[in-house]
N, C-alpha and C positions, 0 to 999 in steps of 0.2 A: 259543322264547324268545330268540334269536337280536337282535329286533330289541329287547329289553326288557332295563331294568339295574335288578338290585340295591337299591333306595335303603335301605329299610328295615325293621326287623319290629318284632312284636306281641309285648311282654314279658309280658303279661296285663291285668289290668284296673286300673282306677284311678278306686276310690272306690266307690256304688254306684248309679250315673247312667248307665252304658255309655259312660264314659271307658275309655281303652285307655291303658298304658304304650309308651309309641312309644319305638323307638330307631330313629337317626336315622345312614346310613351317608354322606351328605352332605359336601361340604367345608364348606358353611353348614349345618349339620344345622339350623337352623330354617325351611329353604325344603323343606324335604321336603312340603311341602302345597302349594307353589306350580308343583308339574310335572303339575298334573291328576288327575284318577283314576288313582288306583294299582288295580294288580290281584294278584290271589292268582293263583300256579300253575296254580290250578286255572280260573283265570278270572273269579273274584270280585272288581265292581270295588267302589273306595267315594272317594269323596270324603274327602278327609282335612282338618279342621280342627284345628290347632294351638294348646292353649286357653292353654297357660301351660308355662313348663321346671319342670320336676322332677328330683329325684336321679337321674343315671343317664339321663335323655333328657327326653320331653315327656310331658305331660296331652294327649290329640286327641280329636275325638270322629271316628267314624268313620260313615256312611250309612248308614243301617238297622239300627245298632246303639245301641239303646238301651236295656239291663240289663247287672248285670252279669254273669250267668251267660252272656250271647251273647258279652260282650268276653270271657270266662274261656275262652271252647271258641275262641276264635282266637290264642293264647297259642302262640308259635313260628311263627307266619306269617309268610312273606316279600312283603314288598310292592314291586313291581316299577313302573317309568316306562318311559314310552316312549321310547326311546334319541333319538327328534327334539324330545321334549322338553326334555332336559341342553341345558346348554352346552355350547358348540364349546371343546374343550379345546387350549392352547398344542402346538408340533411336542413337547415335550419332556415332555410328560405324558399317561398313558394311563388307563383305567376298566380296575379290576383282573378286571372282565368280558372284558374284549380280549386281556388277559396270559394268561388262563386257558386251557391246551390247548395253547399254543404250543410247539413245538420248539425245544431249548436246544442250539444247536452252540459248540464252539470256537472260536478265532477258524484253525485248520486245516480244520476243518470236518468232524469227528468230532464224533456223535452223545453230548449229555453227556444226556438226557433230555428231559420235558416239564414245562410246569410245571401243576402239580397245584393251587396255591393261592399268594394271596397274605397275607404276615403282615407287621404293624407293630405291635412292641412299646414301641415310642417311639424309637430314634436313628432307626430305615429302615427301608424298604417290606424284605421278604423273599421270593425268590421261590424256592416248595417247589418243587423240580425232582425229579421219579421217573424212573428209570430200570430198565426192563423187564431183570429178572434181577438185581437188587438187592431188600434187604429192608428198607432203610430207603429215605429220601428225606434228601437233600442242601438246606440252607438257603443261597441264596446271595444275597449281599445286591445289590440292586437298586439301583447306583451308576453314574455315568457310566463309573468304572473297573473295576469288575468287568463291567458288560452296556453295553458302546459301542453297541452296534447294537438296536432293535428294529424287524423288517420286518414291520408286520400285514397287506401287500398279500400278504406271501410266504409268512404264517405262522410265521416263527419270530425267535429270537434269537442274537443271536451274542454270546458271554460269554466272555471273559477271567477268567476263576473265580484267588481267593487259592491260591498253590500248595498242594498236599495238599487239597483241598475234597474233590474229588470222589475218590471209589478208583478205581484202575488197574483 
């Protein structure tokens, strides 16, 4: 999956035509039909057409699905693009795809973790850093001033973490 990102999933169904509730992981979340056949995990492709916005994402219909007990059994589906499909993103912006797995060092270059996942609750991206032999995971925020450096040629990060973030 390597060469595939993220864009979006299947909330369930919508209506009872074999509309799907589409959420849309997009910065334009209404191009999410414009990067081609999407696929499922599993390999499942469809054609995504984008009928109308709704609460919460879109009305789409999707290829070969038209009921709605078919849209109801793809309900939590992740729908992937082909990473040569995106746009070529700015030096300063990354797909939370690329963040994900990386090694989080300090800026001495002591081992603070990896990061596990990324979150935005609304002020800033966050990025979940685990650290093997801890039991929780460490939130740290994804700012020029806390993460100066990300090297995804070298795999990892170098972070300048707020003092006390992370435990000794």
């Amino acid at each position: 999956m390597d060469d595939k990102v993220c864009v979006g999933a299947i909330a369930g169904s919508f209506g009872v035509r074999g509309e799907v509730r589409l959420k849309s992981f997009c910065a334009e979340p209404e191009a999410i039909g414009d990067y081609g056949p999407l696929t499922t995990k599993e390999g499942t492709s469809f054609t995504v057409t984008v009928t109308r916005p709704i609460k919460n994402g879109f009305a789409a219909r999707l290829s070969g699905v038209s009921s709605k007990e078919a849209a109801d059994g793809l309900k939590g589906t992740q729908l992937f693009a082909p990473r040569d499909a995106l746009p070529a993103l700015p030096d300063d912006e990354f797909y939370h795809a690329d963040l994900i797995g990386l090694a989080v060092l300090d800026t001495g270059g002591a081992e603070l973790g990896e990061v596990r996942a990324v979150h935005n609750h609304g002020a800033t991206d966050l990025l979940e850093v685990f650290k093997r032999g801890y039991k929780s995971t460490v939130l740290l925020p994804f700012t020029r001033e806390a993460v100066p450096t990300v090297d995804l040629t070298s795999g990892r990060i170098i972070a300048d973490p707020p003092e006390g973030l992370f435990p000794e």
